[in-house]
VEXDRENPA-549535 format. One record per residue: residue in one letter; x, y, z of N, C-alpha, C, O in turn. Coordinates in nm, 3 decimals, always signed. Example, Ala and Ser with C-alpha at 12.3 -4.5 7.8 and 13.67 -1.06 7.14 Angstrom:
<sites>
<site A; <+1.319; -0.569; +0.780>; <+1.230; -0.450; +0.780>; <+1.320; -0.330; +0.780>; <+1.424; -0.332; +0.846>>
<site S; <+1.285; -0.225; +0.708>; <+1.367; -0.106; +0.714>; <+1.290; +0.003; +0.787>; <+1.341; +0.114; +0.804>>
</sites>
This chain:
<sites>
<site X; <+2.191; +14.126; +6.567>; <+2.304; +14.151; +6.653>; <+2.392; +14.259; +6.590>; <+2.437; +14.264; +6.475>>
<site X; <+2.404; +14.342; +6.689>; <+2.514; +14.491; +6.647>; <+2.660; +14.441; +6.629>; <+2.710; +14.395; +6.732>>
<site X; <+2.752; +14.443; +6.496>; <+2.862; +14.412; +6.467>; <+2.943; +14.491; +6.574>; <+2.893; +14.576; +6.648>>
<site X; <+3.118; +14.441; +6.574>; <+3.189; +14.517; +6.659>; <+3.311; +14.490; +6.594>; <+3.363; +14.387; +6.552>>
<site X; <+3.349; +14.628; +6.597>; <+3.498; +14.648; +6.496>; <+3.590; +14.631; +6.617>; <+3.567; +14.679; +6.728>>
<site X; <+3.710; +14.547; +6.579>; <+3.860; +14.602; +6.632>; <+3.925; +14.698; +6.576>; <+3.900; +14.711; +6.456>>
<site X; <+4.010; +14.778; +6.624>; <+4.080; +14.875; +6.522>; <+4.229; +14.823; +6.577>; <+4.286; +14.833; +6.686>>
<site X; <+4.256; +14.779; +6.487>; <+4.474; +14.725; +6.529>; <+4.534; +14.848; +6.488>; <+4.473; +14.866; +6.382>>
<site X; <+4.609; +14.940; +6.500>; <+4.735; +15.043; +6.459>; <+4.850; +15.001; +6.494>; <+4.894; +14.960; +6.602>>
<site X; <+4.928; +15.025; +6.319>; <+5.068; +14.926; +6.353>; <+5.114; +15.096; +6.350>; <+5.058; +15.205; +6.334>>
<site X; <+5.273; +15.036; +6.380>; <+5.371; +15.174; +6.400>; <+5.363; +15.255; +6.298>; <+5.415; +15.365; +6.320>>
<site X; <+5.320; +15.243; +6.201>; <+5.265; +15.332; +6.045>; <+5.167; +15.427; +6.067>; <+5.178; +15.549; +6.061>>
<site X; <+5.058; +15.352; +6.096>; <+4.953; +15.398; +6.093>; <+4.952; +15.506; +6.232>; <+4.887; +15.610; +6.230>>
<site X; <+5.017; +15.472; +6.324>; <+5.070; +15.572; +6.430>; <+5.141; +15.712; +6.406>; <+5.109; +15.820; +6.455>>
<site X; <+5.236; +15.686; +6.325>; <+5.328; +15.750; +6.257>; <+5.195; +15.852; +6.164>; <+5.170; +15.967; +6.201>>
<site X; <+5.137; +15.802; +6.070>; <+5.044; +15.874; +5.975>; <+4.960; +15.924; +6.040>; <+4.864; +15.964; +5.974>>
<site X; <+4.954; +15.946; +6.193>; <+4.839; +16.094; +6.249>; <+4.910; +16.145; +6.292>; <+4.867; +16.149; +6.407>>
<site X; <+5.064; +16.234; +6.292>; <+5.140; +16.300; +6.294>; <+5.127; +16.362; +6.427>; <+5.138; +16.481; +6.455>>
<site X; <+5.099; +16.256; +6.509>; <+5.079; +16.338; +6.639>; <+5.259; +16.374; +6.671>; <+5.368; +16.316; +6.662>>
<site X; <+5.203; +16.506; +6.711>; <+5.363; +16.619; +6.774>; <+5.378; +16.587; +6.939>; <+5.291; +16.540; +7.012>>
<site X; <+5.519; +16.628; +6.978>; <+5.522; +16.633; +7.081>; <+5.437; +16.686; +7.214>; <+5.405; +16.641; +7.324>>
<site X; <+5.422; +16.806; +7.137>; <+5.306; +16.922; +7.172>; <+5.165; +16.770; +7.219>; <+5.126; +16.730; +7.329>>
<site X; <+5.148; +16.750; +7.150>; <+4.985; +16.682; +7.160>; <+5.027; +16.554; +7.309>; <+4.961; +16.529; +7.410>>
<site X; <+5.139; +16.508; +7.270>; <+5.155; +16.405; +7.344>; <+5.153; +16.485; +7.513>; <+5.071; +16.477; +7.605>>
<site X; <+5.251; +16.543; +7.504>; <+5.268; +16.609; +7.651>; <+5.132; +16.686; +7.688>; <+5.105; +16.696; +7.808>>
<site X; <+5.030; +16.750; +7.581>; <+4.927; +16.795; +7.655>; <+4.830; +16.659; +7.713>; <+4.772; +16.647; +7.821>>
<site X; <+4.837; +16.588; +7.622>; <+4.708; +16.444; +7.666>; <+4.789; +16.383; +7.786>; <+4.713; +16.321; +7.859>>
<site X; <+4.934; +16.381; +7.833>; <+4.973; +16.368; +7.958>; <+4.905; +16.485; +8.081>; <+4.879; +16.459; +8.199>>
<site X; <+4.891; +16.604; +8.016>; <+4.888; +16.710; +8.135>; <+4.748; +16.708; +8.152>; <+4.693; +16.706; +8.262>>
<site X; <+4.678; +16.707; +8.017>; <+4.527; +16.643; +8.096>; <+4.453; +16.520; +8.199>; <+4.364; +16.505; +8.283>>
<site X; <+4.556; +16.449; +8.129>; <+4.562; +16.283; +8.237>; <+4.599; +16.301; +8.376>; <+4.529; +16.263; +8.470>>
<site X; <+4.710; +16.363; +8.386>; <+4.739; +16.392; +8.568>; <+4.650; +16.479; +8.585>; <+4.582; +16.447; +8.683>>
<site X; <+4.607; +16.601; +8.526>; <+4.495; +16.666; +8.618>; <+4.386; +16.651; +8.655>; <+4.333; +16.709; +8.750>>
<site X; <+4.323; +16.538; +8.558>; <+4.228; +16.436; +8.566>; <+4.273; +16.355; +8.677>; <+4.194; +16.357; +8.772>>
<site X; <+4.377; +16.284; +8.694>; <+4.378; +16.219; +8.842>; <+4.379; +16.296; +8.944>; <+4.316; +16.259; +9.043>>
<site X; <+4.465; +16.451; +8.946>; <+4.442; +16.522; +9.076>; <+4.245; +16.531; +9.122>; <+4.168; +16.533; +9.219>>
<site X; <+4.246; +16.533; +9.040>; <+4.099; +16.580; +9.019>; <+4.011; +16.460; +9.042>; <+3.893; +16.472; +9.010>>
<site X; <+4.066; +16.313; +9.108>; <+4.004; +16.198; +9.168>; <+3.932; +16.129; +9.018>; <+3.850; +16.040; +9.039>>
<site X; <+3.951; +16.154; +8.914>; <+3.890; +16.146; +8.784>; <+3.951; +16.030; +8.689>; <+3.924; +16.016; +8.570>>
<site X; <+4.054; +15.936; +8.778>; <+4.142; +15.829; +8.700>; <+4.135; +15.675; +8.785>; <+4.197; +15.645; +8.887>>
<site X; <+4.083; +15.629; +8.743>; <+4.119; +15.491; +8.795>; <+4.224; +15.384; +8.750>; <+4.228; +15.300; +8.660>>
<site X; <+4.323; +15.429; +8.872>; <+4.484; +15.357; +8.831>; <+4.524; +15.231; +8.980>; <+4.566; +15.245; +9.095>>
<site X; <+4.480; +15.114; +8.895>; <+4.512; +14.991; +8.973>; <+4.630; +14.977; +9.009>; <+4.702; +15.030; +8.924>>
<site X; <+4.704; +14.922; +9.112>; <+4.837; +14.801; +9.118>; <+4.843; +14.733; +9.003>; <+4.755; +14.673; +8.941>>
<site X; <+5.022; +14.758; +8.968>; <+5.016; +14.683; +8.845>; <+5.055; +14.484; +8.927>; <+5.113; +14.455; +9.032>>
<site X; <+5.002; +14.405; +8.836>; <+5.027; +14.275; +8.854>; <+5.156; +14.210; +8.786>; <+5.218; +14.263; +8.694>>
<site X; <+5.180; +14.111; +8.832>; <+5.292; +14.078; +8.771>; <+5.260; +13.918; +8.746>; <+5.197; +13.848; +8.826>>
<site X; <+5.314; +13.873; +8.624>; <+5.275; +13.755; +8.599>; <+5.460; +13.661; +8.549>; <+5.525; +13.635; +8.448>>
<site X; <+5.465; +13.649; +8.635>; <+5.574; +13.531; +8.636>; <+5.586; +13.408; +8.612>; <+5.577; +13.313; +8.690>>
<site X; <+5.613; +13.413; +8.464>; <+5.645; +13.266; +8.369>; <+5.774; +13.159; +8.463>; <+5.877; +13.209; +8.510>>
<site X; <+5.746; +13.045; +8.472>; <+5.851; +12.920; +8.548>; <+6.020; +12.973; +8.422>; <+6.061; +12.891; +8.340>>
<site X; <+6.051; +13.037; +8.428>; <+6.171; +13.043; +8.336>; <+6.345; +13.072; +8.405>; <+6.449; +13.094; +8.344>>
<site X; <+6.326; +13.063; +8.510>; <+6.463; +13.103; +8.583>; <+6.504; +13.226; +8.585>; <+6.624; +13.249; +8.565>>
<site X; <+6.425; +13.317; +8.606>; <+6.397; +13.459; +8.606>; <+6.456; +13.520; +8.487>; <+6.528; +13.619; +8.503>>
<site X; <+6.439; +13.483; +8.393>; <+6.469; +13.523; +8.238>; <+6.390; +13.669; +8.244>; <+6.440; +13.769; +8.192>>
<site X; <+6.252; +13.675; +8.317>; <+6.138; +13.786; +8.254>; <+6.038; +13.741; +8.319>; <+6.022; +13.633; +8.376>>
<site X; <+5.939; +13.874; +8.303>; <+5.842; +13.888; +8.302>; <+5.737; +13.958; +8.281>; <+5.757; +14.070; +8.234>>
<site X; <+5.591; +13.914; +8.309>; <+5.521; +14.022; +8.249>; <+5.448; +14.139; +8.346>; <+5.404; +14.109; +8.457>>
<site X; <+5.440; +14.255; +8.299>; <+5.377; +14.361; +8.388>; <+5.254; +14.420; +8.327>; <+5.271; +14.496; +8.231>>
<site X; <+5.132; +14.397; +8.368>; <+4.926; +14.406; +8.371>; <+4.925; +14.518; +8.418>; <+4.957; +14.513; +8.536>>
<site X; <+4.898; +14.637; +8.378>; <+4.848; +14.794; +8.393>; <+4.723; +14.811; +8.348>; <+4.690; +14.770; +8.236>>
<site X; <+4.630; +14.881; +8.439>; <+4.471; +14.836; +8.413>; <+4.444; +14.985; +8.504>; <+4.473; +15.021; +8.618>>
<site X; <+4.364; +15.056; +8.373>; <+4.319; +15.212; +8.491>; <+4.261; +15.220; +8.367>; <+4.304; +15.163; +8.267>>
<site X; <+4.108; +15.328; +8.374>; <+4.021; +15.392; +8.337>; <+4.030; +15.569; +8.353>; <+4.078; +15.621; +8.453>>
<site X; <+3.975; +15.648; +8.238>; <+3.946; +15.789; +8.271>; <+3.832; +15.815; +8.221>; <+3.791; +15.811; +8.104>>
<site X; <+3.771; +15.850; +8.343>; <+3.647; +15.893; +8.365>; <+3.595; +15.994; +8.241>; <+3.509; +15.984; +8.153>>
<site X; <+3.693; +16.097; +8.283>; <+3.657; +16.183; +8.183>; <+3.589; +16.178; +8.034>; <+3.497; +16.246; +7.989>>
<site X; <+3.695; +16.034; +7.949>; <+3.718; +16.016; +7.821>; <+3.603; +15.890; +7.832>; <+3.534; +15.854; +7.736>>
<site X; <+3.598; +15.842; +7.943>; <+3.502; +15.733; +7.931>; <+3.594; +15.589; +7.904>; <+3.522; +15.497; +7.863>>
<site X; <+3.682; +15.567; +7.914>; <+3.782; +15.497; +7.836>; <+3.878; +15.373; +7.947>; <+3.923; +15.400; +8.059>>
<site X; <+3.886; +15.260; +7.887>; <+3.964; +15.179; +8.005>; <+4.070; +15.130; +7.927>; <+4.046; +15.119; +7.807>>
<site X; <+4.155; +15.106; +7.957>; <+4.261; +15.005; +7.910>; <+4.342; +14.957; +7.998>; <+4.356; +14.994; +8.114>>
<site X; <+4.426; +14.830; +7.911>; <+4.456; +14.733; +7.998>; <+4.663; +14.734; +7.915>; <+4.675; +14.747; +7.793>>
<site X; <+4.727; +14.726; +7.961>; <+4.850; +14.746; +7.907>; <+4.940; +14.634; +7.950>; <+4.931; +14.629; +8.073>>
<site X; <+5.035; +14.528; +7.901>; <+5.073; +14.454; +7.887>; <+5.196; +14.473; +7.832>; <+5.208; +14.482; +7.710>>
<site X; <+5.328; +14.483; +7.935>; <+5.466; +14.475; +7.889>; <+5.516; +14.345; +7.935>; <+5.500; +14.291; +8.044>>
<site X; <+5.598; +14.294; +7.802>; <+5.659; +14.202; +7.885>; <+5.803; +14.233; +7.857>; <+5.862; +14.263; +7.753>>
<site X; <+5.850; +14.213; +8.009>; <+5.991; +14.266; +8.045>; <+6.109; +14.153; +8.061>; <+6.152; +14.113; +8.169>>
<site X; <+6.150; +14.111; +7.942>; <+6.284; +13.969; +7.987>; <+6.388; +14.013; +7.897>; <+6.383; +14.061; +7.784>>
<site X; <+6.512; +13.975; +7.998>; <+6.638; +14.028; +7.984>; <+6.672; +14.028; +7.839>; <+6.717; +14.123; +7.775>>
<site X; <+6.631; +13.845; +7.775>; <+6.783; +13.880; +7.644>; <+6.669; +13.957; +7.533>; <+6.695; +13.899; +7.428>>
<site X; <+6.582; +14.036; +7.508>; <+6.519; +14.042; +7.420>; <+6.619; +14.234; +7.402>; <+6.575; +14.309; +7.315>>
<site X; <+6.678; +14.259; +7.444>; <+6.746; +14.391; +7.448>; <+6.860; +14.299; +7.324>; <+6.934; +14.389; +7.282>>
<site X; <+6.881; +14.233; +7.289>; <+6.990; +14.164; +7.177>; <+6.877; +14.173; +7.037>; <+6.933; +14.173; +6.928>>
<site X; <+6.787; +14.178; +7.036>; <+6.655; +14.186; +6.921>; <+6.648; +14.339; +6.922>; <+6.715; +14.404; +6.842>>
<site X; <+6.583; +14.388; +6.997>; <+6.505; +14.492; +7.016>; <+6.527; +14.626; +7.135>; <+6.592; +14.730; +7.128>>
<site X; <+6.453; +14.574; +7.228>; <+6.465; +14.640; +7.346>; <+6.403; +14.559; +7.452>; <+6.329; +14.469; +7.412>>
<site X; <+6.421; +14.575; +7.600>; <+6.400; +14.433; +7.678>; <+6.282; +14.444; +7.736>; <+6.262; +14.364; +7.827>>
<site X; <+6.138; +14.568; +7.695>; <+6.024; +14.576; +7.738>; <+5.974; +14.622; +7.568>; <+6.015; +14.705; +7.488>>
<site X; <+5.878; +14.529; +7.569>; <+5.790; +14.528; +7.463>; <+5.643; +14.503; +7.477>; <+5.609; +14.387; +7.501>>
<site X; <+5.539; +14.609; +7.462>; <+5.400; +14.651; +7.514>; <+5.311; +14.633; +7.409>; <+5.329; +14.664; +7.291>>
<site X; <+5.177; +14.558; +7.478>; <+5.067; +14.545; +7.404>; <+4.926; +14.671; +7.475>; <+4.865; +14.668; +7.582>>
<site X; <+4.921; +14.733; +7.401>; <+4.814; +14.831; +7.485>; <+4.650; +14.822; +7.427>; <+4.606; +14.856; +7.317>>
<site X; <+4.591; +14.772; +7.528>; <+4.443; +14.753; +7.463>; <+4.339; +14.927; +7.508>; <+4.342; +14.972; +7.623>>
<site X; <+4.281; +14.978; +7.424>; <+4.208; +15.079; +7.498>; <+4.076; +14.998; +7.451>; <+4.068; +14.911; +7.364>>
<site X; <+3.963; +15.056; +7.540>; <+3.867; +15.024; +7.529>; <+3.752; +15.128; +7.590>; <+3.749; +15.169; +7.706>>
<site X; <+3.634; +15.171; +7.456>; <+3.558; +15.256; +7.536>; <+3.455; +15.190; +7.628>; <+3.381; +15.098; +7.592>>
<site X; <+3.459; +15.251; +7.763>; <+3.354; +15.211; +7.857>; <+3.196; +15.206; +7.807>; <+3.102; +15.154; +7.868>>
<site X; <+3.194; +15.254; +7.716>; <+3.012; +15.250; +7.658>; <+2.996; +15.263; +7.523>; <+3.084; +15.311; +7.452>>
<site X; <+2.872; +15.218; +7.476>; <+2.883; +15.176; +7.386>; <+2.812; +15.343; +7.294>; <+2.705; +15.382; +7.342>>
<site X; <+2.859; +15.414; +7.196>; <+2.850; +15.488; +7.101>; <+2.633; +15.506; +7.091>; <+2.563; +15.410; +7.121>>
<site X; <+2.589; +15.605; +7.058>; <+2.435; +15.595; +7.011>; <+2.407; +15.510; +6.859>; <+2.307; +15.455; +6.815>>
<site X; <+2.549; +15.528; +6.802>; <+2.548; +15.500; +6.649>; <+2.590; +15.355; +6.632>; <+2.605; +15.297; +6.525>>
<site X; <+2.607; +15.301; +6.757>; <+2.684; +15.165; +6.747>; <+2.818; +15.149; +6.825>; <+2.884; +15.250; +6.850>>
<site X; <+2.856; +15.039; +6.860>; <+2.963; +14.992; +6.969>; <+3.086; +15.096; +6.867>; <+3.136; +15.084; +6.755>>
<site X; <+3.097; +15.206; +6.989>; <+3.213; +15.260; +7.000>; <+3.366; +15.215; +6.901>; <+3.432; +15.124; +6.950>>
<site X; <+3.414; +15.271; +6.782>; <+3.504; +15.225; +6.725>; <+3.596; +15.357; +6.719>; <+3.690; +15.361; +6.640>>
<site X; <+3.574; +15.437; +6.784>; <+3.694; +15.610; +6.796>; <+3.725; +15.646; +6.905>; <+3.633; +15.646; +6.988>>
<site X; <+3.823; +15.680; +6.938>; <+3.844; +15.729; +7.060>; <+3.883; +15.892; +7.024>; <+3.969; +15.925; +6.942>>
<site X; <+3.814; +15.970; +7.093>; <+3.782; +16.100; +7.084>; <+3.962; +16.133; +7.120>; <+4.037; +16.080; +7.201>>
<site X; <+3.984; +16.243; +7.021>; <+4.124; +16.245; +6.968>; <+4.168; +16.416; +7.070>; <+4.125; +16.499; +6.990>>
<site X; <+4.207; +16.473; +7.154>; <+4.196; +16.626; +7.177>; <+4.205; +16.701; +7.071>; <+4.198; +16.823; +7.080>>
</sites>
């Protein structure tokens, strides 16, 4: 059986590929032109509403790009008092490549 890595990146390790503004706004301008271009699969986001007396909730973002081969699934959860901690939306983002690598289950996501 072929092993399969997770890769976790905390805010450090984010921080330590020095991605610039520059990079960020181009991998946006490729992403929308990729959707003009019918090339993005972007679901309705869901909403998952905990019994709490409308304290919060959570918001499920789920789209694929074709292009990159790539899906992910994004997970904010949005409740009021957490802006007294932090800030009042706090996100879990899973990417995941759609196929699996020749060398073995996919552990990089091709960087521009």
């Amino acid at each position: 059986m072929t092993s399969v890595w997770l890769r976790y990146l905390t805010g450090a390790d984010i921080d330590a590929l020095g991605v610039t503004d520059a990079d960020i706004v181009g991998a946006v301008e490729d992403v929308l032109a990729d959707h003009g271009r019918g090339q993005v699969v972007f679901e309705p986001r869901t909403h998952l509403v905990p019994d709490n007396g409308g304290k919060g909730h959570f918001n499920i973002l789920r789209g694929h790009l074709s292009a990159m081969q790539v899906s992910g699934v994004k997970v904010v959860g949005d409740f009021v008092g957490n802006f007294e901690r932090a800030t009042t939306d706090i996100a879990v983002a899973n990417l995941i490549l759609a196929r699996a690598e020749a060398s073995g289950v996919g552990t990089r996501l091709p960087y521009r």
